[in-house]
Structures are given as C-alpha cells and as structure tokens.
GUBA-794468 format. One record per residue (C-alpha): residue number from 1; x, y, z; residue in one letter. Coordinates in steps of 0.02 Angstrom, whole numbers. Layout:
<rs>
(r NUM,(X,Y,Z),'A')
...
</rs>
This chain:
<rs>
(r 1,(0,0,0),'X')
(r 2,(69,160,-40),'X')
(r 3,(118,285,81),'X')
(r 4,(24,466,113),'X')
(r 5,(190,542,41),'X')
(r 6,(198,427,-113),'X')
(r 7,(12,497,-129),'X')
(r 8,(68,658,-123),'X')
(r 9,(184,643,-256),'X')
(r 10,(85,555,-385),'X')
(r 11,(-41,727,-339),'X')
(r 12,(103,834,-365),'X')
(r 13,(130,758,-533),'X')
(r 14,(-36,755,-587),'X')
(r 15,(-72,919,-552),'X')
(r 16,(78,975,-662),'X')
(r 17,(-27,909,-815),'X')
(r 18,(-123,1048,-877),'X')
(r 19,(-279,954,-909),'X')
(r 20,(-289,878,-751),'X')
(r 21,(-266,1048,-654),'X')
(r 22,(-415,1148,-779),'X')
(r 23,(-503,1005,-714),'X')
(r 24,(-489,1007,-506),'X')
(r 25,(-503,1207,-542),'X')
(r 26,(-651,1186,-616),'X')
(r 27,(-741,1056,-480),'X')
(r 28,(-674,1192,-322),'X')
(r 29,(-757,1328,-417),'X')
(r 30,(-910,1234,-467),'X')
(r 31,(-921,1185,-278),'X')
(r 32,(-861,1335,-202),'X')
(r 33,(-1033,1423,-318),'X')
(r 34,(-1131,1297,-225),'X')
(r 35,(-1072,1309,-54),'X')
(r 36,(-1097,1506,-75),'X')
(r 37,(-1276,1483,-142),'X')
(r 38,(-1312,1363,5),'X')
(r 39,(-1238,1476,135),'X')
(r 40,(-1323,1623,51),'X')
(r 41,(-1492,1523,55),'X')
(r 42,(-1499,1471,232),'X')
(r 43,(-1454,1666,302),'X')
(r 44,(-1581,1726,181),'X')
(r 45,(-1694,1620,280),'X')
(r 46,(-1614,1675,435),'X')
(r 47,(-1588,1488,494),'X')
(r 48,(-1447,1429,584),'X')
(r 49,(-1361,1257,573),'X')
(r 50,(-1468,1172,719),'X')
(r 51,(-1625,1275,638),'X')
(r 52,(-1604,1191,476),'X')
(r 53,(-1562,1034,542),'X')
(r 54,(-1712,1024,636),'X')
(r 55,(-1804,1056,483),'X')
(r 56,(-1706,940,375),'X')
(r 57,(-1745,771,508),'X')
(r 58,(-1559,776,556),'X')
(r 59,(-1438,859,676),'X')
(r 60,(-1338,1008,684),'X')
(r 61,(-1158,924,653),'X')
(r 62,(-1212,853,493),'X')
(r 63,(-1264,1011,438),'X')
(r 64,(-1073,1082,490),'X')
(r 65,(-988,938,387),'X')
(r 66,(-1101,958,232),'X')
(r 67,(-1048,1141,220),'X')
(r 68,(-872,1088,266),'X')
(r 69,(-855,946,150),'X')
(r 70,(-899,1070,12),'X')
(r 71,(-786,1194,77),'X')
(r 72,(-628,1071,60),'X')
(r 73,(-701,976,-72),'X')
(r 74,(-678,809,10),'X')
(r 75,(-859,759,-34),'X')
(r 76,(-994,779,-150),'X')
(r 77,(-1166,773,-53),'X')
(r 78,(-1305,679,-141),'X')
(r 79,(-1445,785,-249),'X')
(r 80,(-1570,713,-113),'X')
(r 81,(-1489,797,26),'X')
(r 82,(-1446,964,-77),'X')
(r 83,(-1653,954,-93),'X')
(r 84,(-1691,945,79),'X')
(r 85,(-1564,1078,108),'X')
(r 86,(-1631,1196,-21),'X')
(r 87,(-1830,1138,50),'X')
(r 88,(-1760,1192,233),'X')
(r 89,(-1724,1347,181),'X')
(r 90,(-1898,1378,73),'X')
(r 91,(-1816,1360,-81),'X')
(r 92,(-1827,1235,-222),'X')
(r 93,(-1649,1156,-311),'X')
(r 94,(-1653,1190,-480),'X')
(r 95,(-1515,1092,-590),'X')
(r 96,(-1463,1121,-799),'X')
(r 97,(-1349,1057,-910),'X')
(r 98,(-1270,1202,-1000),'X')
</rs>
C-alpha cells in the first residue's frame, strides 16, 4: 500500500498536467458556487445550522460537515440531501446542463 507521501507525489505530478489541473479548478469553483448559494440560502432564511437541521430530520453536526465537505471539497453530497437543504431553507434546487 502506498504511503500518504507517495500519494502526495503522484498529486504533485498530476497536477503539473495541464488538463488535469483545468479540471480540479473547475470542480473547487463549481463547488465553491454551491457552497456560497447554500450559505447564502440558509441566512436569507435566517436559519442557523441546528435550525435547519431540525427542519431537514437531522442534527446540527451534519449540517457543519455538509458545508465543510464542500468547503474542502472532500465530498460531494447527494442531490437528495442538496433538496432537503434547499426545501429547509424555502427554496426549491433547480439543476441544468449548459
């Protein structure tokens, strides 16, 4: 099995390939656009975490690593749960392919 800093390395290289880099640029923005339109959703609604967990049938920590996992791009939450999100908040999720 190969160690974290192998890992890192075979990163390191891929990210030199200009392909692969346009690429992982363009998932962080794409997900950083989503995170803000989440974030802006629930203050617009004036909800807090717990608030909008409550709403959403779950609890406030699961609300905090959602909007984390976004912010570090270390996961991609399902289009039910972005629903439920964008339902807490009194709005509806509205997806296109451009």
């Amino acid at each position: 099995m190969p160690t974290r800093n192998q890992h890192d390395e075979v990163i390191a290289k891929l990210m030199k390939r200009p392909g692969v880099r346009k690429e992982v640029e363009r998932i962080e923005r794409e997900e950083g656009e989503l995170l803000d339109a989440l974030l802006k959703a629930r203050h617009d609604a004036g909800l807090t975490q717990s608030q909008l967990a409550e709403r959403m049938g779950t609890h406030a920590p699961a609300i905090a690593r959602l909007e984390r996992s976004l912010a570090t791009g270390k996961h991609s939450p399902s289009i039910t749960t972005l629903r439920k999100y964008a339902q807490a908040c009194g709005k509806n999720l509205l997806l296109r392919l451009a």
